[in-house]
N, CA, C and O of each residue as an XYZ file, in Angstrom:
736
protein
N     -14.733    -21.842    -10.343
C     -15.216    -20.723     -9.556
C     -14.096    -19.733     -9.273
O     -14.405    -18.546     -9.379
N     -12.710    -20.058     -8.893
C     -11.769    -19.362     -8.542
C     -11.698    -18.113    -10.016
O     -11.396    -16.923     -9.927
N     -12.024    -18.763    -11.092
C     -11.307    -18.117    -12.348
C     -12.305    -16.762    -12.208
O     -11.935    -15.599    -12.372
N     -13.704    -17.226    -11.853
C     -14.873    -16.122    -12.063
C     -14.512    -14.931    -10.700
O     -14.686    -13.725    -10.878
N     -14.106    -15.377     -9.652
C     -13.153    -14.601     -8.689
C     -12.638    -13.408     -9.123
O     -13.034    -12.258     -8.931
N     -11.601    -13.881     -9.799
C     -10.595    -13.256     -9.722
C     -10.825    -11.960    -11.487
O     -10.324    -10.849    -11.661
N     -11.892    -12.895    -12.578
C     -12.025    -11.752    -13.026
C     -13.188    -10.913    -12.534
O     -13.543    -10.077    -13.366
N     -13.830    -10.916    -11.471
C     -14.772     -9.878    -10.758
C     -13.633     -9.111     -9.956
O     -13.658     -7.885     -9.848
N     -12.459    -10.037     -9.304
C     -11.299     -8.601     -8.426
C     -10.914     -7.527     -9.417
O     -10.714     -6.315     -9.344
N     -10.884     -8.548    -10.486
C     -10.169     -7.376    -11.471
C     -11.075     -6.177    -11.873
O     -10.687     -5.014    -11.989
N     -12.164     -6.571    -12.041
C     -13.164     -5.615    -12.561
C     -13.751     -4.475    -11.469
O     -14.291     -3.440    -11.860
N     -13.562     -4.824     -9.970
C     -13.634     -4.377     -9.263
C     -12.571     -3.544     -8.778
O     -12.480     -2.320     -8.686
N     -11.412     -4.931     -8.351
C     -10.441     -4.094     -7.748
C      -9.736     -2.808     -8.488
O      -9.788     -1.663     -8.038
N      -9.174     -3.130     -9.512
C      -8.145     -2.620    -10.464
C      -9.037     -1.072    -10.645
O      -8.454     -0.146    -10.081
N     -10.289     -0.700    -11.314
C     -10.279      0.726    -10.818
C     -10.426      1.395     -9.782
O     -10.425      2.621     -9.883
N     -10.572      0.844     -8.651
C     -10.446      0.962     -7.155
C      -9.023      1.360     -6.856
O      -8.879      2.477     -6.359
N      -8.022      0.678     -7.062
C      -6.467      1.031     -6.920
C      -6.686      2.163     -7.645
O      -7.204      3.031     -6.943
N      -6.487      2.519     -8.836
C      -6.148      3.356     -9.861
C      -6.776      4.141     -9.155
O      -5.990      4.932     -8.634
N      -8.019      4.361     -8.816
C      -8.756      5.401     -8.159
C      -7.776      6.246     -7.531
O      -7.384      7.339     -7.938
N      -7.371      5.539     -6.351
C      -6.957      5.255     -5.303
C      -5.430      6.104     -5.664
O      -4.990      7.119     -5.125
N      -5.030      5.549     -6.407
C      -3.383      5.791     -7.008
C      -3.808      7.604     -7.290
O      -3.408      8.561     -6.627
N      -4.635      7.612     -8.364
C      -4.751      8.707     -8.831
C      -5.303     10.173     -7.886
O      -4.964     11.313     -8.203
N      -6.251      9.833     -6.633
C      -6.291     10.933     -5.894
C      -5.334     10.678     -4.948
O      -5.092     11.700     -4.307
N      -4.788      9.873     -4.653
C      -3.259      9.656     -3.802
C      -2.162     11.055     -4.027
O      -1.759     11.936     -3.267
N      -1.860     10.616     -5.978
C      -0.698     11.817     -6.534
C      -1.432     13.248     -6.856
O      -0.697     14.170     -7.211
N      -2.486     13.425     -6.778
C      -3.434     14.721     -6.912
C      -3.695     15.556     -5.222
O      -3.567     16.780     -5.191
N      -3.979     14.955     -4.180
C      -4.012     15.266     -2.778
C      -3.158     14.531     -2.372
O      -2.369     15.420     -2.054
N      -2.744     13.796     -2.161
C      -1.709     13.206     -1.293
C      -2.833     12.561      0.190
O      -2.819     12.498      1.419
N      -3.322     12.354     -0.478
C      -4.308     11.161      0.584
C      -5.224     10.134     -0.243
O      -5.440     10.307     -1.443
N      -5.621      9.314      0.307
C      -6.551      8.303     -0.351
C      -7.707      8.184      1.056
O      -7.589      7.980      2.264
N      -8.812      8.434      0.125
C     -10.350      8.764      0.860
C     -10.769      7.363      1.746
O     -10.546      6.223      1.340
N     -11.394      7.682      2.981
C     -11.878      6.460      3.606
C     -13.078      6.093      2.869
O     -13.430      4.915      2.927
N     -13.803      6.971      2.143
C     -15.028      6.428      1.360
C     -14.452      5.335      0.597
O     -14.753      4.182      0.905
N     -13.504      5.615     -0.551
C     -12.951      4.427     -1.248
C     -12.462      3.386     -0.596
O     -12.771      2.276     -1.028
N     -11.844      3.452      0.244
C     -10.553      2.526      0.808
C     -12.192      1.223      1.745
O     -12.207     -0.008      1.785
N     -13.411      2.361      2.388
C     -14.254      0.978      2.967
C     -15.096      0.543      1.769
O     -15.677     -0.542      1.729
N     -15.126      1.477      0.775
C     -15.961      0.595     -0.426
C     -15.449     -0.767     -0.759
O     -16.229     -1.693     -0.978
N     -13.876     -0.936     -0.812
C     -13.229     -1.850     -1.266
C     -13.463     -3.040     -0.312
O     -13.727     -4.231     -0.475
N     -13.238     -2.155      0.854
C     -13.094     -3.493      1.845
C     -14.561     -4.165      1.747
O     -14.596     -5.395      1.703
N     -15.706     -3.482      1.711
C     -17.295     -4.313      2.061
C     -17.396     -4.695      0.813
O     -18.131     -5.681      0.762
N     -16.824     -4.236     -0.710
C     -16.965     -5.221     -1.482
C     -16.130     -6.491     -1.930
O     -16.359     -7.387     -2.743
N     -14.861     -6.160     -0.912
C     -14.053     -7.762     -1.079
C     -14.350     -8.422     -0.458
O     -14.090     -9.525     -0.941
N     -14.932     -8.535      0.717
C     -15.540     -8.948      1.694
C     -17.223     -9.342      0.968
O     -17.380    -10.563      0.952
N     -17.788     -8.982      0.702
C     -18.813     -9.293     -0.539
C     -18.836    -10.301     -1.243
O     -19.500    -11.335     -1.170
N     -18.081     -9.955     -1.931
C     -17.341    -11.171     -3.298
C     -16.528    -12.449     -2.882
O     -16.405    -13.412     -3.639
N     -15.967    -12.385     -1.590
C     -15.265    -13.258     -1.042
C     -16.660    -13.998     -0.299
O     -16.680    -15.204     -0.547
N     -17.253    -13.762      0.136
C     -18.505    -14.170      0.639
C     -19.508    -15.170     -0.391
O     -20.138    -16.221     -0.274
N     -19.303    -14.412     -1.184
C     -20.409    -14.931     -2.170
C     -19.579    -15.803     -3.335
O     -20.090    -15.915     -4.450
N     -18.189    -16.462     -3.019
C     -17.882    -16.628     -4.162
C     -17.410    -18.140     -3.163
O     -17.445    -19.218     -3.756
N     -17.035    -18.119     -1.839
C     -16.086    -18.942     -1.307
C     -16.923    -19.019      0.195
O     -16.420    -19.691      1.095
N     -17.801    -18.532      0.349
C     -18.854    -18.584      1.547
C     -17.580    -18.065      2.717
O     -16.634    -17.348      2.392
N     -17.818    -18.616      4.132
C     -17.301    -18.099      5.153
C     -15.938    -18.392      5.113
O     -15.297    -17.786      5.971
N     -15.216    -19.216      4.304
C     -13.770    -19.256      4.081
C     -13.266    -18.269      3.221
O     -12.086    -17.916      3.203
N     -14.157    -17.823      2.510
C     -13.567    -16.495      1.588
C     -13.703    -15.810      2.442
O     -12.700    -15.136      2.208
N     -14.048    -15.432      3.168
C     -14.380    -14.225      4.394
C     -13.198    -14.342      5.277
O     -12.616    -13.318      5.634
N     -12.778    -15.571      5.675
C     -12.261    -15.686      6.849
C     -10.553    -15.244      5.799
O      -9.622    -14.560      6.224
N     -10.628    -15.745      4.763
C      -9.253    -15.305      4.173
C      -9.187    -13.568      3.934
O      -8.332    -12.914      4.531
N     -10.091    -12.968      3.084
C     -10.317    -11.789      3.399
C     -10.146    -10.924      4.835
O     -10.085     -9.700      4.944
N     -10.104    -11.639      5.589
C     -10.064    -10.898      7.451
C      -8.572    -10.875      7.256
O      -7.840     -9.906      7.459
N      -8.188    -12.166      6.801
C      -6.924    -12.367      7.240
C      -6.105    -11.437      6.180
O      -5.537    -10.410      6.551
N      -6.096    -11.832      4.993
C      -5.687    -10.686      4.091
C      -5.912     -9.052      4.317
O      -5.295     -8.345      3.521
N      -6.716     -8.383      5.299
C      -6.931     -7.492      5.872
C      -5.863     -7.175      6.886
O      -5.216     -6.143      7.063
N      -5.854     -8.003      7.327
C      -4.825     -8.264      9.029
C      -3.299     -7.522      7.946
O      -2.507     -6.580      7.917
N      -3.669     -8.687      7.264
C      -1.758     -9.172      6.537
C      -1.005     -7.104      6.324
O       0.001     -6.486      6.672
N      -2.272     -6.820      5.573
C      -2.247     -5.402      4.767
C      -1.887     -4.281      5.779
O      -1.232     -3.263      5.554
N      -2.584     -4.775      7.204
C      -2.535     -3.559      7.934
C      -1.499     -3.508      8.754
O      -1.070     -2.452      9.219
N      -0.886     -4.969      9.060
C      -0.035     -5.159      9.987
C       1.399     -4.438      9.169
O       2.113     -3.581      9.689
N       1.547     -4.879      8.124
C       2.236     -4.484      6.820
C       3.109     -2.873      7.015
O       4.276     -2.623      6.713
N       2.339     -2.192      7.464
C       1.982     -0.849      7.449
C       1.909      0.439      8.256
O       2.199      1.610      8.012
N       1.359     -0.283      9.424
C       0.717      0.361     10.711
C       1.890      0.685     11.568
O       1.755      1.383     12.572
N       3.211      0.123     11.145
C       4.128      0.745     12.247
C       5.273      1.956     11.586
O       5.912      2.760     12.264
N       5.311      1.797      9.925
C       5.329      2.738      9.328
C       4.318      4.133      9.560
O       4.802      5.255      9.412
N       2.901      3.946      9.928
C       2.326      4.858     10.374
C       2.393      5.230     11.208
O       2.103      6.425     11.256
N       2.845      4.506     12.612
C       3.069      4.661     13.720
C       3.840      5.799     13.894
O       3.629      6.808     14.567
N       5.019      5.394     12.988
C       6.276      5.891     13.057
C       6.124      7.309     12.680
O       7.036      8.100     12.915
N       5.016      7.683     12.104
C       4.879      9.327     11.101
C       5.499      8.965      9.926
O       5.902     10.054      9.517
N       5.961      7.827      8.817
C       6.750      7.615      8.025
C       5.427      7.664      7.125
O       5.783      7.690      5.946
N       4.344      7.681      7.215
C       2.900      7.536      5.477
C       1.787      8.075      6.708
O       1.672      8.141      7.931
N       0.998      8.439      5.297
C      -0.635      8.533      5.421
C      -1.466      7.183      6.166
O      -1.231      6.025      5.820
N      -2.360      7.502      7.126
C      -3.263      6.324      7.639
C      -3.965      5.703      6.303
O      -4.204      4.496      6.357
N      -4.351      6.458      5.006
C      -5.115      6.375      3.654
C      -4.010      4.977      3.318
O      -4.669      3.951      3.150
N      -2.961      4.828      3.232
C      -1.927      4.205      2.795
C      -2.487      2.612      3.159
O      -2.707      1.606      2.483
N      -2.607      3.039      4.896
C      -2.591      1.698      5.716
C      -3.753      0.785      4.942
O      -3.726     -0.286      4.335
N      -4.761      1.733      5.269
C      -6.159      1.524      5.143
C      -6.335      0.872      3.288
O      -7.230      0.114      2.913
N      -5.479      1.307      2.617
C      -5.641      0.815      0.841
C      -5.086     -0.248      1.134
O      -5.831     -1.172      0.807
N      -3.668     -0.797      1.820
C      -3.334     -1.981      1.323
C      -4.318     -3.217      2.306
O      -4.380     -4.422      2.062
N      -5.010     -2.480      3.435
C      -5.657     -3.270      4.359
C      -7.121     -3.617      3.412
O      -7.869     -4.450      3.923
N      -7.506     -3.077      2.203
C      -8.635     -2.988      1.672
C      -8.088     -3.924      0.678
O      -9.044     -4.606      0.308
N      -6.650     -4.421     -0.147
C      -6.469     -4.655     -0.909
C      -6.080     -6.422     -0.604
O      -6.060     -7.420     -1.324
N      -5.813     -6.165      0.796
C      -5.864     -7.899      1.261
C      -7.379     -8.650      1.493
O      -7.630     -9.832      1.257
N      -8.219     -7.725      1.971
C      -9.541     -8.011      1.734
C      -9.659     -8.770      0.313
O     -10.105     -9.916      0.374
N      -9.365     -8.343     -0.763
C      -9.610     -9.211     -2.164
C      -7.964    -10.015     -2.698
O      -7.956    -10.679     -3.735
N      -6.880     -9.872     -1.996
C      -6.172    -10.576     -2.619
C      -5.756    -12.008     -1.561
O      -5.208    -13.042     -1.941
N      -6.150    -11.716     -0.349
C      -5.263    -12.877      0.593
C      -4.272    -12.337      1.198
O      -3.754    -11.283      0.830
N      -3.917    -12.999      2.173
C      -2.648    -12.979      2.796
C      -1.394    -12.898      1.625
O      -0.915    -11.872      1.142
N      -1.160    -13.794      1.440
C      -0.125    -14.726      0.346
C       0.538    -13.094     -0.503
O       1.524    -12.372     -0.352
N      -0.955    -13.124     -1.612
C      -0.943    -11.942     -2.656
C      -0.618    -10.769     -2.058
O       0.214    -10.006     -2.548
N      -1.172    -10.560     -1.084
C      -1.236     -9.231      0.106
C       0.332     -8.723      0.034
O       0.747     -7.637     -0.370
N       1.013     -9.753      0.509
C       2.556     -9.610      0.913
C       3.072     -9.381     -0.404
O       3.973     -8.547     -0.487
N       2.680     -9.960     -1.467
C       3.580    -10.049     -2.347
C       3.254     -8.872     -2.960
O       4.210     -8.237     -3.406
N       1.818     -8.262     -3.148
C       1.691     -7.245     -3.564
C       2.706     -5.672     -3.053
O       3.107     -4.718     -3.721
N       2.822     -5.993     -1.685
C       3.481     -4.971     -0.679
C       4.852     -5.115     -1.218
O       5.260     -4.188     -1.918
N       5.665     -6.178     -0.995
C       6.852     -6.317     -1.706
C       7.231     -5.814     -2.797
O       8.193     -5.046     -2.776
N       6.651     -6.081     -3.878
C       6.622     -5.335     -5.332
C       6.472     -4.162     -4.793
O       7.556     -3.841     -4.305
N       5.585     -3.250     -4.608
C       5.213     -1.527     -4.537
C       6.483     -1.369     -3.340
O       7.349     -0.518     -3.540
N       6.507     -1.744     -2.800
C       7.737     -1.198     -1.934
C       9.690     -1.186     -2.982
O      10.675     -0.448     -3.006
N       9.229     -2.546     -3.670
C      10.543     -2.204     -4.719
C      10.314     -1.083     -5.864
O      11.198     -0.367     -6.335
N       9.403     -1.083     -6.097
C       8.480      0.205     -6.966
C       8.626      1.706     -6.293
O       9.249      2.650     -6.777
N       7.956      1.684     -5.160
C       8.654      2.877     -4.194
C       9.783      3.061     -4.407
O       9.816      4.065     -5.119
N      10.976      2.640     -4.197
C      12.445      2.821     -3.726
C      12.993      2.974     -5.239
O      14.001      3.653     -5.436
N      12.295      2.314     -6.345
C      13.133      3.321     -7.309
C      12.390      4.225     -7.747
O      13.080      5.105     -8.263
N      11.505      4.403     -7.786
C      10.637      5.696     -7.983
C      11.338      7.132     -6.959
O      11.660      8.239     -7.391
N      11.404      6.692     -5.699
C      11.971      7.821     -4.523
C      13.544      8.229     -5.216
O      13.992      9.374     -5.274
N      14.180      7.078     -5.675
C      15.522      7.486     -6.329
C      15.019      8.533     -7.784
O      15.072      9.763     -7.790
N      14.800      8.129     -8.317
C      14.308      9.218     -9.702
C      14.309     10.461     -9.385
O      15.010     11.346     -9.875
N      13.081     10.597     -8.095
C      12.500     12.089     -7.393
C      13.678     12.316     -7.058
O      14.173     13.270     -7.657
N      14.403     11.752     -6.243
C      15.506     12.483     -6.030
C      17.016     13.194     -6.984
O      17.766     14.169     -6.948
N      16.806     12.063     -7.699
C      18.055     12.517     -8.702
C      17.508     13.508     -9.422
O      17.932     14.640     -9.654
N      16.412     12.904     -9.789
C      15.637     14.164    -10.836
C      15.268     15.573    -10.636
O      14.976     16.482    -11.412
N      15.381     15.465     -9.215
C      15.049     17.265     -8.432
C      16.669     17.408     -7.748
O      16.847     18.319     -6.940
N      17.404     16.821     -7.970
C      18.459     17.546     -7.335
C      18.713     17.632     -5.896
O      19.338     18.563     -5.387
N      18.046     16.301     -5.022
C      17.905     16.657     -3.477
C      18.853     15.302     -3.427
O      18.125     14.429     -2.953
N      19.486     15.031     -3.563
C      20.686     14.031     -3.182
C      21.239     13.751     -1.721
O      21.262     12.796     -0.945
N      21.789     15.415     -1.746
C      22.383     16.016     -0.359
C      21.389     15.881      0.897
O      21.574     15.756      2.107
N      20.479     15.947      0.239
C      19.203     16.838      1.520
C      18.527     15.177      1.559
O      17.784     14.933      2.510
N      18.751     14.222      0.685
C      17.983     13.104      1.217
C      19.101     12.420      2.043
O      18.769     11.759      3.027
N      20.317     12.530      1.727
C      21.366     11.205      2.111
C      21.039     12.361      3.928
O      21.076     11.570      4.871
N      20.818     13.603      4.349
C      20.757     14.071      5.600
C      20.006     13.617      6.067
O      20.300     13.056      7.123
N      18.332     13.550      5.524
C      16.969     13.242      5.790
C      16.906     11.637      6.323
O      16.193     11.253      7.250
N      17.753     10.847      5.578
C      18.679      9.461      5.919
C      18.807      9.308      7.182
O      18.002      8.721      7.905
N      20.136      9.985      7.623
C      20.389     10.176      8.538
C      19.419     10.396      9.915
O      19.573      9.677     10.902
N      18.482     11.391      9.867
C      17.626     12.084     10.726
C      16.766     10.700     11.088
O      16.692     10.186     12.204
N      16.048     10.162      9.695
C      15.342      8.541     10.106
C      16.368      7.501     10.869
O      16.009      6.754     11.779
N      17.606      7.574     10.383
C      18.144      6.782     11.375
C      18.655      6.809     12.838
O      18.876      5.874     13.607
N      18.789      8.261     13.016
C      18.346      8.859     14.554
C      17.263      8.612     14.727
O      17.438      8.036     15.801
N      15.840      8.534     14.515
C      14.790      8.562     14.828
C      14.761      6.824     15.076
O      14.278      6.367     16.112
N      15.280      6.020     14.107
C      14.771      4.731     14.447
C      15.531      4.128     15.423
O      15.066      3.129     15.972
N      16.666      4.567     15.759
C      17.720      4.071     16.758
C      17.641      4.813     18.364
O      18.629      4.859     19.097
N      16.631      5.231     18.651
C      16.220      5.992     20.375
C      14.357      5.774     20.007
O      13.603      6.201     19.133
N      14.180      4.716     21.435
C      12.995      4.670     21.389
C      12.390      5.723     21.839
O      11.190      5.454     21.774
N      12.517      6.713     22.238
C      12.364      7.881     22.731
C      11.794      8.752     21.649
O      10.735      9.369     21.766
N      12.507      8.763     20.669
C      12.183      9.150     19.050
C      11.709      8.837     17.919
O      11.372      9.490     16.931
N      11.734      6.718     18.431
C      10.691      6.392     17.515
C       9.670      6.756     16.908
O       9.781      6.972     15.701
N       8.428      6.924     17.536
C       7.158      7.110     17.257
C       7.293      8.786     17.307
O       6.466      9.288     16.547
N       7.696      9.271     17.646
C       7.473     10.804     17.877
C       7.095     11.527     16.304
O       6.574     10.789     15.468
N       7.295     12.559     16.049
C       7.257     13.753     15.383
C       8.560     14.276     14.716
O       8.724     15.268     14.005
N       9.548     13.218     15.194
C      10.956     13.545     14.887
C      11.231     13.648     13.778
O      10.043     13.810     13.499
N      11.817     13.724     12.611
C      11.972     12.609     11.584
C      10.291     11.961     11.092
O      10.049     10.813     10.718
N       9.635     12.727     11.194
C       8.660     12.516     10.125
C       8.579     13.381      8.645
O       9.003     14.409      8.116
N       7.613     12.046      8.349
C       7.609     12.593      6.530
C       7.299     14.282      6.329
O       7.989     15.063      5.672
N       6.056     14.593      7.094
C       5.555     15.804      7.179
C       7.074     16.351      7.785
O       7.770     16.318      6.771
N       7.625     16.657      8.494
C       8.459     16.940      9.532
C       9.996     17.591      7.834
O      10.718     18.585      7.915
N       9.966     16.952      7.064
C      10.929     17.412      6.146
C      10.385     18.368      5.212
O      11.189     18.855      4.417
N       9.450     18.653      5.164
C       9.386     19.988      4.303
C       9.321     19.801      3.188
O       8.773     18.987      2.445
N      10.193     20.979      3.066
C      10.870     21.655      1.505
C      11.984     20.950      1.375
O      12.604     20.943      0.311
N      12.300     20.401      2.238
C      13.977     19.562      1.702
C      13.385     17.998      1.087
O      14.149     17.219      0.518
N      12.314     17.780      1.247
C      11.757     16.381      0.472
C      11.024     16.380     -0.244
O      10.525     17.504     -0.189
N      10.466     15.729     -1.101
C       9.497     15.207     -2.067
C       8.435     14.152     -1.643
O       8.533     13.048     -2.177
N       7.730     14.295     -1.014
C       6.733     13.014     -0.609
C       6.281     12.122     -1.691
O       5.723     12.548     -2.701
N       6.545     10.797     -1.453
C       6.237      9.794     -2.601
C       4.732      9.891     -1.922
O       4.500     10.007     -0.719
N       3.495      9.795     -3.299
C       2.632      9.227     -2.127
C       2.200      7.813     -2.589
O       1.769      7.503     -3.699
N       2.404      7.017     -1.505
C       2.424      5.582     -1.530
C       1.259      5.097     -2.258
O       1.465      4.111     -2.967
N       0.212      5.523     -2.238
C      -0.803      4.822     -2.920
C      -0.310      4.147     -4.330
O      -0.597      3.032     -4.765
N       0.471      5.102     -4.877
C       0.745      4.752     -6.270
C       1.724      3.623     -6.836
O       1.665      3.136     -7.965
N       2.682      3.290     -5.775
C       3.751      2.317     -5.381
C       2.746      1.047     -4.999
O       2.849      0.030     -5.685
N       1.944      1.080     -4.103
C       0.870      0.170     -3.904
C       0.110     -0.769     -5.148
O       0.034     -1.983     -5.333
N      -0.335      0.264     -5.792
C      -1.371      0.661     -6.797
C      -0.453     -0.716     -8.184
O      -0.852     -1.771     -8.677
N       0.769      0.039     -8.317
C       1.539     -0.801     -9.124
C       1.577     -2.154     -8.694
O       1.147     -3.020     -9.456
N       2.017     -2.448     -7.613
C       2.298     -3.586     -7.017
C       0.779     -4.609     -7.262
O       0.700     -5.717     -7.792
N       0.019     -4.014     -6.842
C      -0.938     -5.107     -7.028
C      -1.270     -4.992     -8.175
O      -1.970     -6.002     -8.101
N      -1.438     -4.617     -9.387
C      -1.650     -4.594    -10.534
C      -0.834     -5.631    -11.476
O      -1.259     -6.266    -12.441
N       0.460     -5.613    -10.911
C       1.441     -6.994    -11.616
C       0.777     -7.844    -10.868
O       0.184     -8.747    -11.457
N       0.686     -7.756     -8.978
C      -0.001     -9.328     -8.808
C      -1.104     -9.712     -9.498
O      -1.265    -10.919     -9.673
N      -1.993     -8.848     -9.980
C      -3.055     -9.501    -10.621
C      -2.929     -9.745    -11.735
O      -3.903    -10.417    -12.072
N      -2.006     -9.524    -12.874
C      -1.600     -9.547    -13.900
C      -1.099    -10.947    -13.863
O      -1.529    -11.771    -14.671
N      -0.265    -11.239    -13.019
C       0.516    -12.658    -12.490
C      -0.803    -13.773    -11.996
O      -0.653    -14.994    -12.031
N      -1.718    -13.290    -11.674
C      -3.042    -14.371    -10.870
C      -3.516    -14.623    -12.610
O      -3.524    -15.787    -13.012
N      -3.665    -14.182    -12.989
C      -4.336    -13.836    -14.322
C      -3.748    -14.715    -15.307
O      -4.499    -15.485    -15.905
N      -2.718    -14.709    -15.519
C      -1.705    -15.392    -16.080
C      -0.913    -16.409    -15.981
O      -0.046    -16.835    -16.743
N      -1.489    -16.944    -14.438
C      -0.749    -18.274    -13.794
C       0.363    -18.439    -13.556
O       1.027    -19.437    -13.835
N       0.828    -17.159    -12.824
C       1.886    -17.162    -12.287
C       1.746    -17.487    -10.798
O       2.659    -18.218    -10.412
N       1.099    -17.242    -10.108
C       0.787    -17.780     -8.586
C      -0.058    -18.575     -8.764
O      -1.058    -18.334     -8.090
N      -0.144    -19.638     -9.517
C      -1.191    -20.652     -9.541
C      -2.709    -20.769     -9.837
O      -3.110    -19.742    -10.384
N      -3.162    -21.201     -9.748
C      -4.665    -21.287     -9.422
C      -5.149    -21.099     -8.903
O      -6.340    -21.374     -9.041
């Protein structure tokens, strides 16, 4: 049963991300229409595949995604669309996958953000922009604020938009579920 799972996530999930990825780098948001389609159909499939323990892992894989995320949003550092994809994407992968998926796209992010940067010539203006986040994260006063947000840099930055860093990340995890690299 697990095997029939996981090729319905794929068939499901995987153009859901891509979706997801692709109006991410086109608007720079990812739609709540998509992001709850995902969730009521992982939640669906987890239901119908694993009864109320697929559900209850799905909640939790939800939790995993949002908790993940939400203080990066907090912070003004991403899009709520961001939170809400990887919170849709623990819905069908688990806790476990959830994290690992985040891990990957976040190492995916950080060299991708290096490229944008070398590649446009903002070196100077990011190693400042650096700086400004690390004023912002070091005075709770400035934490959460408006300080040192993403929006908040302009023309001196390049906004990654995360969906697509995401998008990657779970695409190797499922590539890896697929392939028996995280087991069975």
């Amino acid at each position: 049963m697990a095997l029939e799972f996981w090729s319905v996530t794929c068939v499901v999930l995987v153009p859901g991300v891509l979706l997801a990825s692709w109006i991410d780098y086109a608007q720079r948001r990812v739609p709540n229409w998509l992001n709850l389609s995902l969730i009521l159909a992982g939640f669906a499939v987890q239901g119908w595949f694993f009864g109320w323990s697929g559900m209850s892992a799905g909640l939790i894989g939800m939790l995993t995604g949002f908790g993940l995320l939400i203080i990066p949003w907090m912070m003004h550092g991403m899009g709520a669309g961001d939170v809400k994809l990887l919170s849709a994407i623990g819905v069908w992968l688990g806790s476990w996958l959830t994290l690992c998926s985040f891990m990957l796209g976040a190492v995916i992010g950080a060299v991708a953000a290096m490229v944008m940067i070398m590649s446009t010539g903002r070196l100077r203006m990011a190693c400042v922009n650096m700086g400004i986040i690390m004023n912002k994260c070091s005075r709770p006063e400035t934490m959460f604020s408006e300080f040192g947000s993403a929006k908040s840099f302009g023309a001196t930055s390049q906004l990654l938009p995360y969906g697509v860093p995401l998008t990657a990340g779970t695409l190797i995890v499922l590539m890896g579920k697929m392939l028996g690299w995280w087991g069975t």
